[in-house]
C-alpha positions as CSV (number, residue, x, y, z in Angstrom):
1,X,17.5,4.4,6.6
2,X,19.6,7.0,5.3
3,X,16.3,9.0,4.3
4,X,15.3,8.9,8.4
5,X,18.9,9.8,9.8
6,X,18.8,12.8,6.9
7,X,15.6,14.3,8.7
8,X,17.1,13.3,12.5
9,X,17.8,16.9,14.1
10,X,18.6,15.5,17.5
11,X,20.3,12.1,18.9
12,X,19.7,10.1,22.1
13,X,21.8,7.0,23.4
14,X,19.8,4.7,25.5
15,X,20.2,1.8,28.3
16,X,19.1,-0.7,25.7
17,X,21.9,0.6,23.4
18,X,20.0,1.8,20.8
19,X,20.8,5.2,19.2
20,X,17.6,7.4,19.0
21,X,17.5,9.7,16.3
22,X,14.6,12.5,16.5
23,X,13.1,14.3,14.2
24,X,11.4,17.8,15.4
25,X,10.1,19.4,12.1
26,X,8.2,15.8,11.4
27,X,7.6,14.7,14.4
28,X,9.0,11.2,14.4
29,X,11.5,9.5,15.8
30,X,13.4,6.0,15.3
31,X,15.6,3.2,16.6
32,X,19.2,2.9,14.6
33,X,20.6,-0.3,16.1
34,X,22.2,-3.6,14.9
35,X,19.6,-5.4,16.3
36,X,21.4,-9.1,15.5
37,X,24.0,-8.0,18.2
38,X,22.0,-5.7,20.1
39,X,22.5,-6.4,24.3
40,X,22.9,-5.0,27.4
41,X,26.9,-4.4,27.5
42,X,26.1,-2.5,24.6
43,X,24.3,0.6,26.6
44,X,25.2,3.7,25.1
45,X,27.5,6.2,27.8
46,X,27.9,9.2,25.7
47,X,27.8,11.1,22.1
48,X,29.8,13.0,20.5
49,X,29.9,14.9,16.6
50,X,32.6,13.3,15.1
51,X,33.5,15.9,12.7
52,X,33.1,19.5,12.3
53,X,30.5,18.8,9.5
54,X,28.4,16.9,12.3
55,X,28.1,14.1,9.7
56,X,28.9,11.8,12.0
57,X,27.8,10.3,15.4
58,X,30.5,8.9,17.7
59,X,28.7,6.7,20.2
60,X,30.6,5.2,23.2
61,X,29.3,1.8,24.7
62,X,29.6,0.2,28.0
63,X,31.1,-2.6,26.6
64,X,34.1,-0.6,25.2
65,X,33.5,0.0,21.6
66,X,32.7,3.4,19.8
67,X,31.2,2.9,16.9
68,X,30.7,5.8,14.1
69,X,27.4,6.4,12.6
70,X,27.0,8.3,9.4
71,X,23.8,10.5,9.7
72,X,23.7,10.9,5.5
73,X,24.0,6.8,5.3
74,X,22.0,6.0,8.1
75,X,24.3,3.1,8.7
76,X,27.0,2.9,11.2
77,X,30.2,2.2,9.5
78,X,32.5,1.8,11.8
79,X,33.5,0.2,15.6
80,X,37.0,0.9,17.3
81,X,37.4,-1.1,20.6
82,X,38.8,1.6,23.2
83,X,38.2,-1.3,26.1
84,X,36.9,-4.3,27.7
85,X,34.8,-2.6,29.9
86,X,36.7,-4.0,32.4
87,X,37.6,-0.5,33.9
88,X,33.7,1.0,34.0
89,X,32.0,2.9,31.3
90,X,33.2,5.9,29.2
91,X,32.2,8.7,31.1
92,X,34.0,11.2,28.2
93,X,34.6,11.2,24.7
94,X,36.0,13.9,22.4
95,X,37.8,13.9,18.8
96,X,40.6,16.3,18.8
97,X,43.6,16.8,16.0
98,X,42.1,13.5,14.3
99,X,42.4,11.7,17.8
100,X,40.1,10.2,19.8
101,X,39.9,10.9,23.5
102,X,37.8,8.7,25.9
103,X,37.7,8.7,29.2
104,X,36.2,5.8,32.0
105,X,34.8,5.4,35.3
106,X,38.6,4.1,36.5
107,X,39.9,7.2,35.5
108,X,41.8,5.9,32.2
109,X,41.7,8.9,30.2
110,X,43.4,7.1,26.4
111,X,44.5,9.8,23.0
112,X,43.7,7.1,20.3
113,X,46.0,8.7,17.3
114,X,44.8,8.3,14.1
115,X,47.0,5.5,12.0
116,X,48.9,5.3,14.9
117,X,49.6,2.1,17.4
118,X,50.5,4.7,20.1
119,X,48.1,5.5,22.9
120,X,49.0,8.1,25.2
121,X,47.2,7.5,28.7
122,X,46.9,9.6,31.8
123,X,45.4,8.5,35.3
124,X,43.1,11.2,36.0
125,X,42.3,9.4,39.2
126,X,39.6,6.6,41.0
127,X,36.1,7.2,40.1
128,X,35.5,10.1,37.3
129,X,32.0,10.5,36.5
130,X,32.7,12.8,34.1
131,X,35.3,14.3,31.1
132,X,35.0,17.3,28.8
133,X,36.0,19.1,26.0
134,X,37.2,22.3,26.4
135,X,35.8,23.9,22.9
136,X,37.8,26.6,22.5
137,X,41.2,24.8,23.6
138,X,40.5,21.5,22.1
139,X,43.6,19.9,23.4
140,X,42.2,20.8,26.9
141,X,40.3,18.1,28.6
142,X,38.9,18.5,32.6
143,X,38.2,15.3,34.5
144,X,36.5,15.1,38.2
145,X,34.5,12.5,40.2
146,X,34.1,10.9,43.5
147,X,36.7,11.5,45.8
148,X,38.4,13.1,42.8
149,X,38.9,16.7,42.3
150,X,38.4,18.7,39.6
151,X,41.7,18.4,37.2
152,X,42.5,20.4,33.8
153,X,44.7,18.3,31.3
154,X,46.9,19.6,28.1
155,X,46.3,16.2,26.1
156,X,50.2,17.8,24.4
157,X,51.8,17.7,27.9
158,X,49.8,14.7,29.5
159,X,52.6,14.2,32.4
160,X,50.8,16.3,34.6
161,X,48.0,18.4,35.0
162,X,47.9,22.2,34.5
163,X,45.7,22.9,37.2
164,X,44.1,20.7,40.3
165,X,41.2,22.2,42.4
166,X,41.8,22.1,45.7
167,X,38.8,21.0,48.2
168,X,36.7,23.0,50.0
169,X,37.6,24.2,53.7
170,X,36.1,21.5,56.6
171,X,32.4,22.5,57.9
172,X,31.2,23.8,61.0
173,X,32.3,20.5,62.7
174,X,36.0,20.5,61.4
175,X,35.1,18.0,59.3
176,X,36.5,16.7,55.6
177,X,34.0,17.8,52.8
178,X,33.7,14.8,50.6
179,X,33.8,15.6,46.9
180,X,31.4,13.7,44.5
181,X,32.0,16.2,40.9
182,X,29.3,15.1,38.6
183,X,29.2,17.1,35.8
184,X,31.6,20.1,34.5
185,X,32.2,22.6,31.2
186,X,34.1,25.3,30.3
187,X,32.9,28.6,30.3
188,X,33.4,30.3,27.1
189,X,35.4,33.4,26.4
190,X,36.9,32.6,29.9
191,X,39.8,29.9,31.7
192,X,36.5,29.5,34.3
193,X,35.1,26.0,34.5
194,X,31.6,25.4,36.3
195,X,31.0,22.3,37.9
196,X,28.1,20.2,40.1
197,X,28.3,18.4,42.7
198,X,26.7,15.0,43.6
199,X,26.0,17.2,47.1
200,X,23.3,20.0,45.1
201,X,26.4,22.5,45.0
202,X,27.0,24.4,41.9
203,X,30.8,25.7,41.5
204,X,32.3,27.9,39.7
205,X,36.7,27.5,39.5
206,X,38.9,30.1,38.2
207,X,42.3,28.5,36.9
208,X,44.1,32.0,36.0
209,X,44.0,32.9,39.8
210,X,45.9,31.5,42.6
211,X,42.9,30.6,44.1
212,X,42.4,26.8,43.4
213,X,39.1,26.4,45.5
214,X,35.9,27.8,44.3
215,X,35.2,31.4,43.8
216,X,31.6,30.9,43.3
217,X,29.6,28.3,45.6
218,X,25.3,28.3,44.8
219,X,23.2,25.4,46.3
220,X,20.1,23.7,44.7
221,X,18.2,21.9,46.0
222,X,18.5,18.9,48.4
223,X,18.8,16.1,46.1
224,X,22.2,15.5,43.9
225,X,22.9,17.2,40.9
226,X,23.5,14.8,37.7
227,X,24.1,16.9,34.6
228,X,24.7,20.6,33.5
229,X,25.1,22.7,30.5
230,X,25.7,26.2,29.7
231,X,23.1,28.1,27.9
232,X,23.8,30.4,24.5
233,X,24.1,33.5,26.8
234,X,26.8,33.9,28.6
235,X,26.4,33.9,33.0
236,X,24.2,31.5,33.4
237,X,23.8,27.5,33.9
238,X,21.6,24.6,33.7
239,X,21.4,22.2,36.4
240,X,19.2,18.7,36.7
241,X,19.0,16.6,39.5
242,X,18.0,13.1,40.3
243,X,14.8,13.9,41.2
244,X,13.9,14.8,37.5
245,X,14.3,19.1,38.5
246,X,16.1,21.4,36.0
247,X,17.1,24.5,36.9
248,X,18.5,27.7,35.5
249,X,21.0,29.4,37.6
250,X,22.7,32.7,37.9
251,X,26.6,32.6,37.7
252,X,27.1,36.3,38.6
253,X,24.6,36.7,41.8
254,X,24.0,32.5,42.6
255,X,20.1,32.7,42.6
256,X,17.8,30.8,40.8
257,X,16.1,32.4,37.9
258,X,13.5,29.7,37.3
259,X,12.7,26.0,36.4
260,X,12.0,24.1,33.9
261,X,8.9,22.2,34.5
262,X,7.3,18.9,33.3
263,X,10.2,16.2,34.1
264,X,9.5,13.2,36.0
265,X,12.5,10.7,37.5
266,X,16.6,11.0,37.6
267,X,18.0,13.8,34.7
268,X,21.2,11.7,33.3
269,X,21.4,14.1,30.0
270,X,21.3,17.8,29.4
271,X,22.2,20.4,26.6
272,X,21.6,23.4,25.6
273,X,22.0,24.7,21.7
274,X,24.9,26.7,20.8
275,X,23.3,29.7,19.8
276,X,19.6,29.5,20.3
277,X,17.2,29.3,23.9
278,X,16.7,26.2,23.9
279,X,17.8,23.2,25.8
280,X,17.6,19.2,25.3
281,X,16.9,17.1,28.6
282,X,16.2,13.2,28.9
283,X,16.6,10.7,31.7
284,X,14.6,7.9,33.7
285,X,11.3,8.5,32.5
286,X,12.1,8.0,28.7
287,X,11.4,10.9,27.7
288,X,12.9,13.6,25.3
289,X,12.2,17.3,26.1
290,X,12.9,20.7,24.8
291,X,12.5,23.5,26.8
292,X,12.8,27.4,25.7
293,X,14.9,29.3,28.1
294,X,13.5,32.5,27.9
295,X,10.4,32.1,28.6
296,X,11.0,28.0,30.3
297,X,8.1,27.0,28.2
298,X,8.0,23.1,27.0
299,X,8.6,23.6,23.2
300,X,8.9,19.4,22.4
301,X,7.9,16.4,24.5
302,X,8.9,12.7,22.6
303,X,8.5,9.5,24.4
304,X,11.5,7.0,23.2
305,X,10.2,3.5,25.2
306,X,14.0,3.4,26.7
307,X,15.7,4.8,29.5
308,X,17.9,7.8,27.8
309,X,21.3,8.4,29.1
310,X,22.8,11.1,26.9
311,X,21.6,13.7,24.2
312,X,22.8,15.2,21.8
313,X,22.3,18.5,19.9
314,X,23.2,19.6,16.5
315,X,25.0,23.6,16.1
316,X,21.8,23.9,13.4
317,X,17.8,25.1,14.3
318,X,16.7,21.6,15.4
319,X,12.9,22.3,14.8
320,X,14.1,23.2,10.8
321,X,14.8,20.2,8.5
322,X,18.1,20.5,6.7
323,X,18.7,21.9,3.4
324,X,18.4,19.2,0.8
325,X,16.1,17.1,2.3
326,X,12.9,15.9,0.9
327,X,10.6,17.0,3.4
328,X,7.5,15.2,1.9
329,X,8.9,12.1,3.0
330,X,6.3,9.7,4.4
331,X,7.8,7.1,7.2
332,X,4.8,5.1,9.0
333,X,7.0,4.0,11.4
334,X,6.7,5.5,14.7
335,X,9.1,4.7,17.9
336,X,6.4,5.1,20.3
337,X,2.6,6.2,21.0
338,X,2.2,10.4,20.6
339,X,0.3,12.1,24.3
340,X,-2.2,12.4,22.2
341,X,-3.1,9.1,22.9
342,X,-2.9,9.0,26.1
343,X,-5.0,12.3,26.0
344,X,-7.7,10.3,24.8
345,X,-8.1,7.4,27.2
346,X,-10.7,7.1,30.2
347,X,-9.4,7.5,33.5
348,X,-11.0,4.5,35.3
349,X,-9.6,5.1,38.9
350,X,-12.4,7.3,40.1
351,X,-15.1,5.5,38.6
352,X,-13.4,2.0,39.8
353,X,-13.4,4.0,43.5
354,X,-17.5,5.3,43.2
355,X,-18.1,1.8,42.6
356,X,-16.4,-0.1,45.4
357,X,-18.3,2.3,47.7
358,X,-22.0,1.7,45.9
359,X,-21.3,-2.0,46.1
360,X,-20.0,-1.6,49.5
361,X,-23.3,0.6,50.6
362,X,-25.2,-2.4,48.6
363,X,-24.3,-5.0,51.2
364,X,-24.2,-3.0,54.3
365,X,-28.2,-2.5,53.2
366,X,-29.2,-5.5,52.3
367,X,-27.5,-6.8,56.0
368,X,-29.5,-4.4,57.7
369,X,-32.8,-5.5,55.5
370,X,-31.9,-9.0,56.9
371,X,-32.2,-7.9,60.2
372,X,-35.4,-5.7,60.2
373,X,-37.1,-8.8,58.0
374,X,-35.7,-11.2,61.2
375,X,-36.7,-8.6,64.0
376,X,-40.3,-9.1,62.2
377,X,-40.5,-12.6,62.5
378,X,-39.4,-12.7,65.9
């Protein structure tokens, strides 16, 4: 197995609980599971590198455990129960200082410390869908959800937190705008965060001014928005949406500069690569895609049997096989049939139409035969 996870270039955690691992430059990809305790509670929530060497795979389960997977052993070596699942699923996870931050649906954000029994926790409030990792400030984590606003953390000074958006003004009707945060990051080289909305709203949050509602508001849309990610050049962001739509939008002017076609059902996970055009996307229609941003042309398209909840990308090119590696390897084993099959088979709906109608015109002429042959007789 560890020859397979060496030639892996990008991961996938699924509702079965299987960890996908991909390979682009071979064209393969397979199932790394214990399959003896493989179940449900064991769906996989979100993926994380676990060190900077991206040697490892921290994958966080429904069911509370995160379990470690070496991608040089192929093997995972290691489960840490961060829950009961009790309080939702993770709906964050990040590895700071050689501590482990996870985050749930409750809104239990936990610092596991390293040969440590203490766990700091902070309430981040009911009903976060969603906790990142601010890359440039490791300790800084932002939380947000349903009827939840948009909070920035110092994981050094959990007590409180060092900034707390405040909702949008009331509409036309003077009504209270409900807030439903899906998905969030930090915008690099910046204190900005950008942020979408289960109601198709894109925002944009400025921490360093004494604004604390949005300074930048860009619709998309009419169906909500699941997942985001920013791309490798800076003032732009990717949006995907339930109804399987990705999008590319402008952070400076709020238009839409295109879409990324080919996607089919809900978008639950979406990144782009830190330093190339290119972007990983997966969902309800178990598929794996990789698009190009520049010119939003389908590079990859891997079908993975599961429903896919998260992806992840490694820093390296994802299409070149790592250094080391014997590329000549021969695996047979396949996780799934290639288009290629599908390519080749009949479509039988037409034909299965034409002849309904022939049988159909059949009957209503031998009924009218009857007749003439009985008008005779008569």
């Amino acid at each position: 197995m560890g020859d397979k996870s060496q030639i892996c270039s990008v991961w996938v955690g699924s509702e079965t609980g299987i960890l996908k691992g991909v390979s682009l430059s071979k064209k393969q990809a397979f199932n790394f599971c214990e399959m003896n305790s493989l179940s449900r509670d064991q769906e996989v929530s979100v993926l994380c590198w676990g060190d900077a060497h991206e040697t490892e795979v921290l994958v966080g389960c429904s069911n509370g455990a995160v379990k470690t997977f070496s991608t040089e052993k192929g093997i995972f070596t290691e489960s840490r129960q961060c829950g009961d699942g009790t309080n939702g699923k993770f709906t964050g996870l990040a590895v700071t200082d050689s501590s482990l931050v996870t985050c749930v649906e409750s809104g239990l954000v936990q610092v596991w410390k390293e040969g440590s029994t203490d766990i700091v926790e902070i309430n981040a409030g009911n009903s976060v869908c969603r906790m990142r990792q601010n890359a440039s400030q490791r300790h800084q984590v932002a939380t947000g959800g349903k009827e939840t606003p948009l909070k920035v953390w110092d994981l050094e000074r959990p007590d409180t937190p060092i900034f707390t958006a405040k909702n949008v003004r009331n509409d036309w009707l003077d009504l209270q705008v409900h807030e439903w945060l899906r998905d969030l990051a930090f915008i690099p080289d910046s204190e900005k965060i950008v942020t979408c909305t289960g109601h198709h709203q894109v925002r944009v949050y400025d921490p360093s001014s004494p604004q604390r509602r949005p300074v930048l508001e860009v619709q998309f849309g009419e169906y909500p928005l699941t997942a985001l990610s920013l791309p490798s050049s800076p003032g732009s962001v990717v949006v995907g949406n339930t109804q399987g739509q990705v999008a590319i939008l402008d952070l400076r002017k709020g238009l839409v500069r295109g879409c990324l076609k080919g996607l089919a059902g809900s978008v639950r996970g979406l990144q782009c690569h830190p330093s190339l055009p290119l972007v990983a996307s997966c969902g309800l229609d178990r598929f794996l895609r990789i698009h190009n941003l520049e010119d939003r042309k389908l590079q990859h398209k891997v079908y993975l049997k599961s429903r896919l909840n998260c992806v992840l990308l490694p820093s390296r090119d994802p299409e070149v096989c790592p250094a080391g590696v014997d590329t000549e390897l021969e695996v047979k084993e396949d996780d799934g049939p290639g288009d290629e099959v599908w390519d080749t088979m009949e479509t039988v709906t037409e034909k299965t139409k034409k002849r309904g109608l022939e049988e159909k015109a059949d009957c209503v002429g031998k009924k009218m035969s009857t007749k003439k042959r009985k008008a005779v007789k008569k």
